[in-house]
N, C-alpha and C positions, 0 to 999 in steps of 0.2 A: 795128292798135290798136283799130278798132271793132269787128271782131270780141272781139276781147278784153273789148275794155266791157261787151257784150251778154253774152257768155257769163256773164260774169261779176257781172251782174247777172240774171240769169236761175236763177243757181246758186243765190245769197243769198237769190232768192224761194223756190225751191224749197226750199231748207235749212227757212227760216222754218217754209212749209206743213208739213215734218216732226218739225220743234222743237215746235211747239206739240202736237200730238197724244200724242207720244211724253212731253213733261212731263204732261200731264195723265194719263197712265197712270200713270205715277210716281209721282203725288201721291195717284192714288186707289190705288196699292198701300201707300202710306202711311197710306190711312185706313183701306183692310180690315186691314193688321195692328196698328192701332190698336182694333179692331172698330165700325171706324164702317162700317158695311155701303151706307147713302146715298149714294151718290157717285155726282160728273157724269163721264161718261166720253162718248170722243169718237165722231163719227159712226165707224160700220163704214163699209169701202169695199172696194176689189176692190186694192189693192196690201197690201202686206206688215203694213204697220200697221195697216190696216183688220181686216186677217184679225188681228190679234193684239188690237186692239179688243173683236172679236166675240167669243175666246175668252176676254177676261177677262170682258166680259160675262157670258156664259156661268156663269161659274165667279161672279160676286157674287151671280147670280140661285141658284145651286146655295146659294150662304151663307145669303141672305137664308131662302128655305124652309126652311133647316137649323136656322135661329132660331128660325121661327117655330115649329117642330116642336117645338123645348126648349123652349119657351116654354108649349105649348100640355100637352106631356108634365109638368110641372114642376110646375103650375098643377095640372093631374088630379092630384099624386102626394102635394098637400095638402090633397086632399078623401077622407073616410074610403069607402071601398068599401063598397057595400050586398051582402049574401051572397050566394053563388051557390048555386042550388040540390043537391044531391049525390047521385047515388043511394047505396044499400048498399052496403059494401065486401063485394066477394068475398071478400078476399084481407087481412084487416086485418095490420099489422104495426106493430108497439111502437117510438115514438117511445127513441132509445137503442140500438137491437138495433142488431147487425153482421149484415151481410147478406155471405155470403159470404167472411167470415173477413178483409174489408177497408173494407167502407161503414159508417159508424158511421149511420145514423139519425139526421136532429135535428130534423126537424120536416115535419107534410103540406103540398107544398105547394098541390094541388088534387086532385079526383076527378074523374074521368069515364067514360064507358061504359065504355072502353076498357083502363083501369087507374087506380091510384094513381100521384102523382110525389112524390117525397119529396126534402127535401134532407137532402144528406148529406155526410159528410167523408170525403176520402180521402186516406190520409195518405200514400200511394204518393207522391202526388204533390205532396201536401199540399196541396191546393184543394177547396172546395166543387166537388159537382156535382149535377145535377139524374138523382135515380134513379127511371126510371119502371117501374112495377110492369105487367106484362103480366098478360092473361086466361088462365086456360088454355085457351080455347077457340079463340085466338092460331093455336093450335098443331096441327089437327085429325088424328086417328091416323092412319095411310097415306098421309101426304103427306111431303112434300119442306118443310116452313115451315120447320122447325130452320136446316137445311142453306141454302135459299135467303136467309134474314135473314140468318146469318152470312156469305154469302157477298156480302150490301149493304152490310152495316158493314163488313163489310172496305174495299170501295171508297169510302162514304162516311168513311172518317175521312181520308181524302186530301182532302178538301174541305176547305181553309182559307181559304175567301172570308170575309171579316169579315160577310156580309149572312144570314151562315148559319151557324145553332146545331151547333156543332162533335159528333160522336159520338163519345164513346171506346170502347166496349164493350159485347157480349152475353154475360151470364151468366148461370148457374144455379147455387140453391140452396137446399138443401130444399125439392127440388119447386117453389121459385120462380123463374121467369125474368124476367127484369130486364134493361134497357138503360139504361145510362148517358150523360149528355150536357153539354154543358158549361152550368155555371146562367148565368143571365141574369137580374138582376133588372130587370124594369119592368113594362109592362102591355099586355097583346094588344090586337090591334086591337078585340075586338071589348069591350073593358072600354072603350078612350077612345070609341068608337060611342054605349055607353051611359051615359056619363058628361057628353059631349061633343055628344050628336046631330051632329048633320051637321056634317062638316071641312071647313074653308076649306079653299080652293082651293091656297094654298102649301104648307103641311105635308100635305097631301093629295097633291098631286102628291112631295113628297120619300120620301112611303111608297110609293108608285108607283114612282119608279125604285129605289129599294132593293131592295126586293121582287124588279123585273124582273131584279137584278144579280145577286142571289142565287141566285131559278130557274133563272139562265143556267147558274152554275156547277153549277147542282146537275145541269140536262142535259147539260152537257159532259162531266161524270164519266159518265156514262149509265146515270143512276140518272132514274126519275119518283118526282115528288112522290105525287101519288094520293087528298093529302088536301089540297087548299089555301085555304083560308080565315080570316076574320076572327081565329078563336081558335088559329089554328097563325100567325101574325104578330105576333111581339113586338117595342113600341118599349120603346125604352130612355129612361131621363132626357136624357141623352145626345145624343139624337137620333138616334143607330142604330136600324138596322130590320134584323131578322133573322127568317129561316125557318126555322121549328122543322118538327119531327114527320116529315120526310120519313125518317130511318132505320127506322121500323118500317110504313112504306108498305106495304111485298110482305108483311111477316109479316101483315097486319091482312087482305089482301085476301080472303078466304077469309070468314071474319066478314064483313066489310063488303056482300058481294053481298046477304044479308039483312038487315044491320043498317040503312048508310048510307041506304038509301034510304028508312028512316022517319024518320029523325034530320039529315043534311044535307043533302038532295036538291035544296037553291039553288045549290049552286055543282059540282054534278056533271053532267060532259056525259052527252047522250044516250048516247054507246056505254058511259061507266061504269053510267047507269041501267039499262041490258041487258044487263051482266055481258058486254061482248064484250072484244075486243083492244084496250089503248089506248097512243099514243104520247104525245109528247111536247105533242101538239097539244090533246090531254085537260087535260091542266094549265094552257093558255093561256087553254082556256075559261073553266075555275075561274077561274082569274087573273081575269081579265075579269069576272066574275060577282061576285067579291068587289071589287073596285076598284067 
């Protein structure tokens, strides 16, 4: 019977020590789905509750960043944009025009060296997308660009990671070729940079893992980015972060051995500065350079 006693008051203690942790997880899952983000949660430890501590942890610190990110994006999105500078359209095309007997045109939505993006409707599908206008010089005589671009969007439109601006399509017509992509509206990184100066450390670190989730998937497809930076990184209101511009990577690359390196040369490794071979490890730098 003393054994019994002991046991059994040894049990009740134990119970205790995992009643109380286990309510306090409960309570604070009641307060993240309430969105009170604040919340006391119990030491981490090395048994089972512990480990389930850590991970909710984990996951309210993911929340809290995720806030401050809307927070910090939402704020920029009611402050008017000062104009970005544009060069000359190669290639102008008429707000309204059908592109290819299926993109209706409805408005620019930026220029740069590289092309025009324009949005436009497709009634295919019936959704906005974001149609970018290529250079012809994209495309240089005696090469392989045609063939190898379609042969990246083919694999990248398999890419349906959320961190990463979806591709549908390379087309031509009338002599214009064009790649379409899924629109996103919000603002690059490098618009909240200048709007914003320097990011806290929470929404800072949440474009960081995004970013990294995105890259992931975009090398697992085994496709490289080749262009990655501040203005190829869109946040969302949202608080989504996605990676744009990697489908016309390989077609640019040709161009780019002369261009890039007057124009972004902060966030390109040494072997892209030397026009040598590059993996995966090329785009980490970038990464790195632009974080």
């Amino acid at each position: 019977m003393g054994v019994l006693a002991v046991a059994s008051a040894l049990a009740f203690h134990l119970g205790g020590k995992l009643a109380h942790p286990i309510a306090s997880l409960a309570a604070a899952a009641d307060a993240v789905r309430e969105g009170r983000l604040e919340v006391a949660l119990p030491e981490a430890g090395v048994d089972e509750v512990g480990r389930l501590a850590s991970a909710f942890r984990g996951m309210v610190s993911e929340l809290r960043e995720k806030r401050a990110l809307e927070e910090l994006v939402g704020g920029l999105n009611r402050r008017p944009l000062g104009p970005s500078p544009t060069p000359p359209s190669a290639m102008p095309l008429v707000e309204g025009e059908v592109l290819g007997r299926r993109y209706r045109l409805t408005s620019l939505l930026g220029r740069g060296a590289k092309g025009e993006v324009y949005l436009a409707h497709d009634p295919e599908r019936d959704e906005d997308v974001a149609l970018k206008v290529l250079r012809p010089e994209s495309f240089p005589d005696g090469t392989q660009a045609i063939q190898s671009v379609k042969e990246e969007i083919r694999v990248a439109r398999r890419i349906t990671h959320p961190n990463v601006v979806r591709v549908h399509d390379f087309g031509e017509a009338s002599g214009v070729r064009f790649l379409t992509m899924e629109y996103v509206p919000g603002l690059t990184l490098r618009q909240v940079i200048e709007q914003e100066g320097p990011i806290a450390l929470g929404p800072g670190l949440q474009i960081a893992k995004q970013v990294c989730r995105g890259l992931s998937a975009v090398h697992e497809a085994g496709i490289l980015h080749r262009d990655i930076k501040p203005q190829n990184i869109m946040v969302l209101p949202s608080g989504l972060v996605k990676l744009m511009d990697f489908g016309i990577a390989l077609v640019q690359q040709s161009q780019r051995q002369a261009e890039e390196v007057a124009s972004t040369p902060l966030y390109m490794s040494p072997e892209q500065l030397a026009s040598q071979p590059l993996d995966a490890r090329s785009d980490l730098y970038a990464l790195g350079a632009t974080l």
